[in-house]
C-alpha positions in Angstrom: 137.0 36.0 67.4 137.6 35.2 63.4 138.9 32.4 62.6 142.1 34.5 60.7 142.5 36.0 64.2 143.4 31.9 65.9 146.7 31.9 64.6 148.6 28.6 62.6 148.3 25.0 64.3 151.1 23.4 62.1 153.7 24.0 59.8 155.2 21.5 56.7 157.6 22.5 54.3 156.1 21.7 51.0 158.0 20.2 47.7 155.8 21.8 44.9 154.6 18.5 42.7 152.3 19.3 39.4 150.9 15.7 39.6 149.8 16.1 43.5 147.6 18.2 45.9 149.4 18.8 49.3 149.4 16.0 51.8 147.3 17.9 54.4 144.9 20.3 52.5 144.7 23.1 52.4 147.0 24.7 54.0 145.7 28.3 55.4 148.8 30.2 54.1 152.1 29.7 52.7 155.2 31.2 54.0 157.6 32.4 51.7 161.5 32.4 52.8 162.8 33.6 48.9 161.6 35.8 46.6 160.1 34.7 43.2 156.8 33.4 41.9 154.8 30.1 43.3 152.0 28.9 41.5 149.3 27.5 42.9 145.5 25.9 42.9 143.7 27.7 45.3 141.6 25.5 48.1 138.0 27.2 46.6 138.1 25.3 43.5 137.1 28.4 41.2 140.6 28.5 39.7 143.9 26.5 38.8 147.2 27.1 38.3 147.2 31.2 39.5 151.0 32.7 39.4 151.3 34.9 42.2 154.9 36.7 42.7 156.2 36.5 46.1 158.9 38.4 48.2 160.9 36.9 50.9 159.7 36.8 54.4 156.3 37.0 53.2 153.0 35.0 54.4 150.5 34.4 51.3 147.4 34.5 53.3 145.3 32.3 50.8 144.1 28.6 51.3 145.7 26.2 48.8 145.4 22.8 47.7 148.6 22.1 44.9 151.6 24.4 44.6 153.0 23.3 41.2 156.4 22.7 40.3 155.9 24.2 36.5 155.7 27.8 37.0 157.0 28.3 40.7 160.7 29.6 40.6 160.8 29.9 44.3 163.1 26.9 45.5 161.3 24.0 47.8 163.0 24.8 50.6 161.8 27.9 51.0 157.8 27.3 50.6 156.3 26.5 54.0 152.7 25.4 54.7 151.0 26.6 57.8 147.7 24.9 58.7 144.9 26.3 60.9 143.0 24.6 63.7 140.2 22.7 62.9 137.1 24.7 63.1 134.0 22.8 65.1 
């Protein structure tokens, strides 16, 4: 079974902050209850600050480590982090 395939382990809503990386990182996917545009710092490392418009009811199925608060129109409320089980 992949790990994609295990499903979420945990769930935080998350307050986009430009000065901090999530508290538990990364965070497997982000939920997205409002339509808009997050930006974030994907958990690789390869790149910052990536805009990526959303739609409501959508799951962003890409590991991040910081959503920022410059950039991200979508309110805080309506970002949710869902977080995978640990992998041996």
């Amino acid at each position: 079974m992949r790990q994609d395939d295990v499903g979420y382990s945990g769930a935080a809503v998350v307050s986009p902050n430009d000065s901090a990386d999530l508290p538990r990182k990364p965070a497997r996917a982000l939920h997205v209850g409002a339509s808009g545009t997050i930006v974030v710092d994907p958990a690789d490392g390869k790149s910052s600050q990536v805009a990526i418009p959303v739609i409501a009811g959508e799951t962003l199925r890409l590991q991040v480590k910081r959503v920022w608060s410059t950039g991200t129109t979508v309110s805080a409320n309506s970002l949710v982090a869902l977080y995978g089980p640990k992998v041996p």
